[in-house]
Every structure is written in structure tokens, then in C-alpha cells.
KOLGU-89024 format. One record per residue (C-alpha): residue in one letter; x, y, z. Coordinates in steps of 0.001 Angstrom, whole numbers, plus 524288, in hexadecimal, padded with zeros to 5 digits. Layout:
<pts>
+------+-------+-------+-------+
! baza !     u !     v !     w !
+------+-------+-------+-------+
!    A !     X !     Y !     Z !
...
+------+-------+-------+-------+
</pts>
This chain:
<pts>
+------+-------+-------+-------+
! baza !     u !     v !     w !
+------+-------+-------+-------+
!    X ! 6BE92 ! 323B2 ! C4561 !
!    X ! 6B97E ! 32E8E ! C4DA9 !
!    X ! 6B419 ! 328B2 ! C5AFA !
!    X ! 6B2AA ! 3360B ! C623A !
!    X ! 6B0C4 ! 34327 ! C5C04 !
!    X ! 6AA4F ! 34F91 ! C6324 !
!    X ! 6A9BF ! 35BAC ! C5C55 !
!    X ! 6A627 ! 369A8 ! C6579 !
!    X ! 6A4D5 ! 36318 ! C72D5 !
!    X ! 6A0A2 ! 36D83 ! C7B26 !
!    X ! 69CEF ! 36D73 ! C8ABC !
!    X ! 699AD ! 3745D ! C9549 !
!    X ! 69596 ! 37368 ! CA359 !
!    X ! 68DED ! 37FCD ! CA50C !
!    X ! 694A6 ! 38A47 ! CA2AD !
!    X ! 6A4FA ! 382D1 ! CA2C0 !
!    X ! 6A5F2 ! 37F92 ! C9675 !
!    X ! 6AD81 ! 3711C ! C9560 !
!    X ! 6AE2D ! 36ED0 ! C882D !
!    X ! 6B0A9 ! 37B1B ! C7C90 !
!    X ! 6B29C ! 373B3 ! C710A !
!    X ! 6B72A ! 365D0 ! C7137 !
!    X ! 6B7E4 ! 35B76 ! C65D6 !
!    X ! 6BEF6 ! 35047 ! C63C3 !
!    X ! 6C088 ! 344AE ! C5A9C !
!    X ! 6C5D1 ! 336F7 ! C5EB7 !
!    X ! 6C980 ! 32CA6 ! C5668 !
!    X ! 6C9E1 ! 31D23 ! C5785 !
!    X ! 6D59E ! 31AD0 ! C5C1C !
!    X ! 6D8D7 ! 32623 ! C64C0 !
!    X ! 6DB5E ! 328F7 ! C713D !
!    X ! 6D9B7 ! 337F6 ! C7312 !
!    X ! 6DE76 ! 33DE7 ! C80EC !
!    X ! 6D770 ! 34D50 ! C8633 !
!    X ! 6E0C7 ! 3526E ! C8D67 !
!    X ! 6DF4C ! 35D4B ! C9605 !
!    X ! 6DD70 ! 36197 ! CA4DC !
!    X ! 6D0AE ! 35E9D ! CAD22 !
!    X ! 6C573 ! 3677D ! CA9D2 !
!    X ! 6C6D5 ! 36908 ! C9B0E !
!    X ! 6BA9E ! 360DD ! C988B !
!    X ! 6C2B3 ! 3554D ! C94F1 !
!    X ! 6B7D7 ! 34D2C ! C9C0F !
!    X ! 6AD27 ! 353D9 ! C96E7 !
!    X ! 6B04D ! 35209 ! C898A !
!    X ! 6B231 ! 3443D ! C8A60 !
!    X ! 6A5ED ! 341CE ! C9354 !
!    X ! 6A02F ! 348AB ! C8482 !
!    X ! 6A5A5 ! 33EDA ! C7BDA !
!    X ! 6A242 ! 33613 ! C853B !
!    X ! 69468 ! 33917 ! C82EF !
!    X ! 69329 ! 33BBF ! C948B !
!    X ! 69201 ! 34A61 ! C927E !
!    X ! 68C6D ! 35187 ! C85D5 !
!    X ! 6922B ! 35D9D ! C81FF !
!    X ! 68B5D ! 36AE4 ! C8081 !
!    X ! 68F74 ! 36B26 ! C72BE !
!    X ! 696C7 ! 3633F ! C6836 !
!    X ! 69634 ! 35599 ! C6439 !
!    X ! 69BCB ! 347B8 ! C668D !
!    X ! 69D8B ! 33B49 ! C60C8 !
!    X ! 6A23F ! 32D96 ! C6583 !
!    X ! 6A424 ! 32217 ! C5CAE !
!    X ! 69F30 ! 3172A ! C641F !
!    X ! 69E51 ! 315B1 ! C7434 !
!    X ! 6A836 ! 31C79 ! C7C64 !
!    X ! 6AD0D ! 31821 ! C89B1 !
!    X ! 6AE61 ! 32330 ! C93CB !
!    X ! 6B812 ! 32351 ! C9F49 !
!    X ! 6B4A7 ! 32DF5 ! CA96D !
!    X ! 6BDE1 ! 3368A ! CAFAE !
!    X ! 6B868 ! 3346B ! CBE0F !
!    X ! 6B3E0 ! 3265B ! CC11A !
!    X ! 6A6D0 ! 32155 ! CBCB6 !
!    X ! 6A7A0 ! 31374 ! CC09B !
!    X ! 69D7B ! 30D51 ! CC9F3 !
!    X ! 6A2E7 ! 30C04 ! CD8B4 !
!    X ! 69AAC ! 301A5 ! CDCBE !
!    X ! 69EEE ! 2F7AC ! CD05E !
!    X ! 6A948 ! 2F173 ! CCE49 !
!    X ! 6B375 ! 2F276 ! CC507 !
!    X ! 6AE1C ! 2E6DB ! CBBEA !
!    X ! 6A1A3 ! 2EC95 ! CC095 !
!    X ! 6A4C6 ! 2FA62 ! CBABF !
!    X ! 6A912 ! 2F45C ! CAE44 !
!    X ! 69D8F ! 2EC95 ! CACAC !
!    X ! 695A1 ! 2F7B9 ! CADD8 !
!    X ! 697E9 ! 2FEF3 ! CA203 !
!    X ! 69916 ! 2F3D4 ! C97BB !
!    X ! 68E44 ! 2F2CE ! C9045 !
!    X ! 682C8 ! 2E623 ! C939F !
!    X ! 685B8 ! 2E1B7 ! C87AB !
!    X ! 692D3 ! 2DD81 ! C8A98 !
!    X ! 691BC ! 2CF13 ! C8D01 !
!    X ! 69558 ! 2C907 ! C9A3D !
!    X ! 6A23C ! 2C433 ! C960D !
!    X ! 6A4B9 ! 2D0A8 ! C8EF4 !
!    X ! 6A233 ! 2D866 ! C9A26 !
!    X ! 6AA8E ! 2D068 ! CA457 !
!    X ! 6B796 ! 2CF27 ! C9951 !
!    X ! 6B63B ! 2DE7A ! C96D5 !
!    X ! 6B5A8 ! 2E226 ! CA5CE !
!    X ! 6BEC8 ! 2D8FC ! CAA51 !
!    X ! 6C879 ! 2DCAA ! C9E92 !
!    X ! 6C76F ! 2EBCA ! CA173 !
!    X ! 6C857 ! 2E82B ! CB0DF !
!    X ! 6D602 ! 2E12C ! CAEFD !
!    X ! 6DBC7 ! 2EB1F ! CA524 !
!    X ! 6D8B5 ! 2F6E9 ! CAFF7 !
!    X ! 6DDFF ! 2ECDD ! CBB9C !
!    X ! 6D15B ! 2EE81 ! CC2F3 !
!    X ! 6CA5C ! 2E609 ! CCBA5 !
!    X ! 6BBDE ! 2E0EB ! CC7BC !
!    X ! 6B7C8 ! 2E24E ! CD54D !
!    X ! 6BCAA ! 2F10C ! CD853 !
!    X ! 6B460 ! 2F962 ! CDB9D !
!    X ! 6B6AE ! 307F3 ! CD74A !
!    X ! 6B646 ! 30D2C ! CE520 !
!    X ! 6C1AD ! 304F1 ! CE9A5 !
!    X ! 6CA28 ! 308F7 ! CDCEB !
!    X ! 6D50A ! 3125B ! CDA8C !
!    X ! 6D32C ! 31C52 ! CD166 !
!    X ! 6DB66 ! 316FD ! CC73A !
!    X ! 6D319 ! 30984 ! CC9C0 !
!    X ! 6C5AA ! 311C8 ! CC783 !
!    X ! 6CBFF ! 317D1 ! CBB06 !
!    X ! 6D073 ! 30A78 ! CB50E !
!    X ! 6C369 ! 304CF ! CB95F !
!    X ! 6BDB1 ! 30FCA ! CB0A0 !
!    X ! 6C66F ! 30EE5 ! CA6A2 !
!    X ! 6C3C4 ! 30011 ! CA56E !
!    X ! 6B464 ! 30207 ! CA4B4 !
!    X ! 6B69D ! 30DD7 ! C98BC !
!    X ! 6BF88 ! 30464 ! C9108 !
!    X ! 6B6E2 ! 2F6CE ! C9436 !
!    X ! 6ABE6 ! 2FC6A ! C897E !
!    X ! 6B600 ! 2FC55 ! C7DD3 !
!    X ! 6AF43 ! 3095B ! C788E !
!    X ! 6B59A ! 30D84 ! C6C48 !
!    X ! 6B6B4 ! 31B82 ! C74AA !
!    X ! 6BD6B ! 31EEE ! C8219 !
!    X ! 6B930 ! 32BB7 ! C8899 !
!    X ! 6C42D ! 32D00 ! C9522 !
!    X ! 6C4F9 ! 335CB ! C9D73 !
!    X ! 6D0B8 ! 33650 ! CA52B !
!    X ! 6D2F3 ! 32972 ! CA276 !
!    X ! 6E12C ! 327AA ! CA941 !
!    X ! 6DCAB ! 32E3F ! CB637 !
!    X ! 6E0EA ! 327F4 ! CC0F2 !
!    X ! 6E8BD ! 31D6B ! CBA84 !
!    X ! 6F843 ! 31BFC ! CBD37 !
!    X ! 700A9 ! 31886 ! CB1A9 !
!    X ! 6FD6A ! 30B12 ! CB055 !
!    X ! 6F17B ! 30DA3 ! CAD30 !
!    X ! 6F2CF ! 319FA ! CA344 !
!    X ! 6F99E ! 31055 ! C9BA0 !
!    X ! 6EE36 ! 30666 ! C9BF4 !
!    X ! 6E4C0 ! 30F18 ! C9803 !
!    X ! 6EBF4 ! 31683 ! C8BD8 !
!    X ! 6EECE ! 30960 ! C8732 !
!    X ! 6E03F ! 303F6 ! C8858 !
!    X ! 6DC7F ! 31189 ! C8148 !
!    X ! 6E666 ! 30E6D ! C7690 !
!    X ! 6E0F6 ! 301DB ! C75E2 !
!    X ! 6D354 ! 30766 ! C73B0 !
!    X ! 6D6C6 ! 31037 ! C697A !
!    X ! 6DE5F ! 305BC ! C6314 !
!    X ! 6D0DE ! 2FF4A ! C6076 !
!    X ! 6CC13 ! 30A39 ! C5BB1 !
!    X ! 6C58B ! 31072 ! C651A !
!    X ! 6C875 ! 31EF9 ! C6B78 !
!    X ! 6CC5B ! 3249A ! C78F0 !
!    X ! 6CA75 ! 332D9 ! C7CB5 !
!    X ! 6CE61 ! 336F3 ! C8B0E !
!    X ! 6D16B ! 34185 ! C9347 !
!    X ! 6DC96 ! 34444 ! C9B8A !
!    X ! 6E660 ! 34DEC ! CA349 !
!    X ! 6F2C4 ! 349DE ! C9BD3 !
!    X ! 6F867 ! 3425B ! C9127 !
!    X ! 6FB23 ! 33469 ! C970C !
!    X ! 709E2 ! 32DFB ! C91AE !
!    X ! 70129 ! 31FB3 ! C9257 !
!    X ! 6F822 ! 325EA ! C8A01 !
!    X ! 702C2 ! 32B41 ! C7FEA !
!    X ! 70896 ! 31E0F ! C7FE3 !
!    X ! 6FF07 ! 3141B ! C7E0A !
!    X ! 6F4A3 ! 31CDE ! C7503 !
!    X ! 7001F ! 323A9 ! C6DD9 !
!    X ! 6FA9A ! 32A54 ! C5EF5 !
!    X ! 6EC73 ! 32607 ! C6435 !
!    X ! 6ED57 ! 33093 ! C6EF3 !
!    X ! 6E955 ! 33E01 ! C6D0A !
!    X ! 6EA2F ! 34903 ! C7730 !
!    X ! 6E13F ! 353F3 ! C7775 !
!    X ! 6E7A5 ! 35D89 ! C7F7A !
!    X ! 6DA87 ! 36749 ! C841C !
!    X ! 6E0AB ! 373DF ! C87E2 !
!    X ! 6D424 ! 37CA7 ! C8A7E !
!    X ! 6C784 ! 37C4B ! C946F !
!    X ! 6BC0F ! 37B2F ! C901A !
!    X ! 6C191 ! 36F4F ! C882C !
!    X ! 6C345 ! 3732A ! C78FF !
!    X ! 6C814 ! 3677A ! C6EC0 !
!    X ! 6C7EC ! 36E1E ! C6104 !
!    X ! 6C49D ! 3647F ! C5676 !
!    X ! 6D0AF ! 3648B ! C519E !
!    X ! 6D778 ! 35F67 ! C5DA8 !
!    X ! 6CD7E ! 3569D ! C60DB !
!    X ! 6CE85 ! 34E04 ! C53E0 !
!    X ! 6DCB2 ! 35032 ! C512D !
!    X ! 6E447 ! 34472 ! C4FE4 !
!    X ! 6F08C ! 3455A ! C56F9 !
!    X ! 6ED30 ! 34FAA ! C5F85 !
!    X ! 6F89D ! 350D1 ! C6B8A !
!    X ! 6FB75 ! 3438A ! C6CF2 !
!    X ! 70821 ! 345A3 ! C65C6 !
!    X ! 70C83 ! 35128 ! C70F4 !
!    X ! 7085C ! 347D9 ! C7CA7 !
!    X ! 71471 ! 33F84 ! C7DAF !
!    X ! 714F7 ! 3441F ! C8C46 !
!    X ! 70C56 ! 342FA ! C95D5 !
!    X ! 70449 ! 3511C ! C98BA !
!    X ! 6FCDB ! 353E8 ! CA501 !
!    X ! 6F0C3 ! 35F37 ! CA381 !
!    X ! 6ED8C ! 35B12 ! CB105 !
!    X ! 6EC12 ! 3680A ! CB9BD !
!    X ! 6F1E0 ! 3694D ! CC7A2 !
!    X ! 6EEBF ! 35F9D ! CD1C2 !
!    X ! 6E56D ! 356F6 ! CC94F !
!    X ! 6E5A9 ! 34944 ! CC8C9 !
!    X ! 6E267 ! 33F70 ! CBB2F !
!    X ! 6D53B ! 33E0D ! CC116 !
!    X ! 6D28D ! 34D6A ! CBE71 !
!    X ! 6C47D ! 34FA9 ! CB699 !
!    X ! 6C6F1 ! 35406 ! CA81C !
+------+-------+-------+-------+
</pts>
């Protein structure tokens, strides 16, 4: 079943175009990886699906909620980490429900109820928002740059939690700079690359729906990062 297809995306800011022609199809069950160097529009297209940004022209459909991890932080400073958590599950969680889900999400990311986001690392602020996109149990992930700022450890973590998602049938699309080994290992067939080799960022339809695209040719690790930039670079 078909939980994200876009057909056509197109975007621009002015006159940059972002976006040429980008479509896509993601099934339950996949995990589907854009891989390509900062300022393709990797973020822009999945701020689209994401239903943040709207595109100029094209269309877009989600099956369901989706649960969207931004590149740059967006947590609250002045909450804690419980308190971040608690503030984007919906009020009609029940109190019980609520304090099992954010203390559950809190323990699997190693993270302190009482932190505060100012007095974090950056790989604490990334598993802090990491734990409140995976708390909703949305049958879709939108990451971007999810594995930014994390050390090993934690790649690991995450690829298996996303293979865990798509194992209940859910989906994960996300962007990043290179092909992560963690990733290959623990998502193995449900992983599919998208390798974007052209700016303004063009996925024919063909590419975007096909069902083994790349994975197969990934078996080592590939860095599109450019000179000097860091995992944290904007897509």
C-alpha cells in the first residue's frame, strides 16, 4: 500500500528554482534514503510531503499522519525534555499514556527528563528530537538528516528503530549526505537509495516508484558531502 506518492513537485524561491520535477512513491514497509549534497532541495521536498511548504506545482498524497524531524532544532529551550515530549502528543492521550510513552522514548534515547535543551550536546538535542518524531507512532516518518550529529552508537539505534517501524507497516523517507553501513545493515531489502545527481532537484517517476532502486550498489558506505562540511549541513 502506497503511503506517500507525489507526482510533478515543482518549487521555487523567486527566481532559484528548487524543485524541476520531482515524484515519488513509498510503500508500507519501506524505508527510502535521498541522497545527495546540501542544496539540492532535499529539505524542501520533504518539508512538501510534509505538508510545511506547498509546492508551486504538482501534487501530494500521505496515507494517514506523518511525523516530521527537522534538520535544524525545533525543540522548545525553556522545557524540558519530558516537557518537549509532552508537548506534541495529542490531549487525548490519557495521563498514563502520556507519562509510559515519554518516559519509554526518554530511556531508549538515554536522556534525562529534566535536561534542558540549552545545556545539551548536539547529539543530545538530536536524540531529544528524534524521540519526540517517533513518540506519535505515525504510520509516516519525514527525516531530515536524521543521523546528524550522532556517533556510531547511535546510527545503529536509529536504523534499527526505522526497521522496526517499517516492520509494522509503516514507511520512512529521509534525507542524507551518504549511504550509512548501520543503515544497510539493519534495514537491508527495505532500504532504497535515491542517488539525486542534478540541482534544481529532478526525481523522474520512474526512479521515484522503482522498487529496488540502488540499494543493491550501496554495500559501502558513500559520502556526497562537499569540502569542509559537517553532518549538520542544510539539504
Amino acid at each position: 500500500m502506497e503511503l506517500i506518492g507525489a507526482a510533478g513537485v515543482k518549487k521555487s524561491f523567486g527566481e532559484r528554482q528548487v524543485l524541476a520535477d520531482c515524484s515519488i512513491s513509498v510503500k508500507a514497509g519501506e524505508v527510502v534514503l535521498l541522497l545527495g549534497p546540501s542544496g539540492y532541495g532535499k529539505s524542501t521536498f520533504l518539508e512538501i510531503l510534509a505538508g510545511i511548504g506547498q509546492p508551486d506545482s504538482g501534487s501530494v498524497r500521505v496515507q494517514g499522519e506523518a511525523s516530521f524531524l527537522f534538520q535544524d532544532d525545533a525543540l522548545i529551550p525553556w522545557l524540558t525534555a519530558a516537557g518537549n515530549l509532552s508537548y506534541v502528543l495529542p490531549r487525548g492521550w490519557s495521563r498514563k499514556t502520556r507519562a509510559d510513552g515519554i518516559s519509554r522514548w526518554l530511556s531508549l534515547f538515554s536522556l534525562d527528563e529534566d535536561d534542558k535543551p540549552p545545556l545539551m550536546s548536539g547529539g543530545m538535542r538530536r536524540r531529544l528530537s528524534l524521540a519526540r518524531t517517533f513518540i506519535l507512532e505515525r504510520p509516516v516518518l519525514i527525516l531530515d538528516e536524521p543521523f546528524a550529529f550522532l556517533d556510531r552508537h547511535w546510527h545503529s539505534q536509529v536504523a534499527s528503530l526505522l526497521n522496526g517501524e517499517a516492520e509494522k507497516g509503516r514507511c520512512a523517507i529521509l534525507a542524507g549526505h551518504s549511504v550509512n553501513p548501520e543503515l544497510l545493515e539493519e534495514c537491508g531489502k527495505r532500504l532504497r537509495v535515491l542517488p539525486l545527481k542534478e540541482s534544481p532537484l529532478s526525481i523522474p517517476a520512474d526512479l521515484g516508484r522503482e522498487a529496488d532502486a540502488s540499494a543493491g550498489d550501496a554495500e559501502r558506505p558513500r559520502s556526497l558531502r562537499k569540502e569542509g562540511e559537517d553532518d549538520g549541513g542544510s539539504g
